[in-house]
C-alpha positions in Angstrom: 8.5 -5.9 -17.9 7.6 -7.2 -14.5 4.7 -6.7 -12.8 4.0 -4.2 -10.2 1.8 -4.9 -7.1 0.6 -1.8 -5.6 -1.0 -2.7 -2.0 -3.4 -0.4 0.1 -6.3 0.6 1.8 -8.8 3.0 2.1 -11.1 4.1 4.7 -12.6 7.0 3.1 -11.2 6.7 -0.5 -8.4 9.4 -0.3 -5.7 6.4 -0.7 -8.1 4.5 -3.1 -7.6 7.8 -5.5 -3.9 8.4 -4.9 -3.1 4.4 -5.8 -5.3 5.0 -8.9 -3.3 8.3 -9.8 0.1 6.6 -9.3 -1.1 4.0 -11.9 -2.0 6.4 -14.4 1.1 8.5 -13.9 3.1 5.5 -15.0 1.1 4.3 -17.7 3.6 2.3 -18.9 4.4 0.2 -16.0 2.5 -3.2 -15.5 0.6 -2.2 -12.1 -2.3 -4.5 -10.5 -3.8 -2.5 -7.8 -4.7 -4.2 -4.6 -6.9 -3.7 -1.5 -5.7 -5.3 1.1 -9.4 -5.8 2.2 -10.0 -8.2 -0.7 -6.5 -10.3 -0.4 -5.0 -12.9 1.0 -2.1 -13.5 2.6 0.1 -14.8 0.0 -1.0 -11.9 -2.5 2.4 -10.1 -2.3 4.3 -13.3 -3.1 3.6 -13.3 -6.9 5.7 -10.1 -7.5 8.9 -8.8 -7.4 8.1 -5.6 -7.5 6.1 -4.1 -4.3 4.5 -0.3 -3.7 2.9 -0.6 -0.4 0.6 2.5 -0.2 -0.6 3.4 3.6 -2.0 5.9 5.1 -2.9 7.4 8.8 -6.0 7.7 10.5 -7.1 9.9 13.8 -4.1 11.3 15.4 -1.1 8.7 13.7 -3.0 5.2 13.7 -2.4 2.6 11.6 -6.0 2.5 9.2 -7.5 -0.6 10.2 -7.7 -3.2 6.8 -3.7 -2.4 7.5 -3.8 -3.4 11.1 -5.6 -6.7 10.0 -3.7 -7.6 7.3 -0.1 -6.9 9.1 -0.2 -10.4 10.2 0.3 -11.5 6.7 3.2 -9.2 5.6 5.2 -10.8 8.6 5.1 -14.2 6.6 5.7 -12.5 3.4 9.2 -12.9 2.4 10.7 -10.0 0.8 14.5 -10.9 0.3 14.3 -10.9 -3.2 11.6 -8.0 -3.6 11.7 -4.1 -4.6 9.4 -2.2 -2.2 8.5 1.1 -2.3 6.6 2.4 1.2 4.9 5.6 1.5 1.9 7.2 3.0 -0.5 10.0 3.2 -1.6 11.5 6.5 0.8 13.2 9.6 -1.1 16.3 9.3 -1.3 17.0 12.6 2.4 15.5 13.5 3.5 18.2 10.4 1.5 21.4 11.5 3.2 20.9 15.5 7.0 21.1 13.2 
């Protein structure tokens, strides 16, 4: 089985805890977590499997290791990848539907 990148960051640990969860819910899936605090920007190249975990911060902004690191996804080719993007956050978008 391939492995499984799993990219995010965390500003106050919330998304830290959710990318650890995901990893133990599928146990039996290869999955290297990854902040993308720590990496560079070739990191996502090595897998052909992608879950790129984000999250919101204040009223819809982009959490700032994901700002600074954004740069680097644009170089990343992902013709030949499986990604898998979602996020946490929107509270405020979802309590004005």
């Amino acid at each position: 089985m391939s492995k499984i990148g799993l990219f995010y960051a965390s500003s106050t640990g919330n998304t830290e805890l959710i990318a650890n969860k995901i990893k133990e819910t599928m146990s039996g899936a290869d999955i290297e977590l990854h902040n993308v605090a720590d990496y560079s920007e070739d990191a996502m190249d090595q897998y052909e499997f992608i879950i790129i975990r984000v999250s919101t911060w204040g009223e819809g902004d982009l959490q700032d290791d994901w700002e600074d690191y954004l740069p680097n996804i644009n170089k990343t080719d992902f013709s030949s990848k499986t990604v898998a993007l979602f996020g946490l956050g929107l509270s405020k978008l979802l309590r004005t539907l």
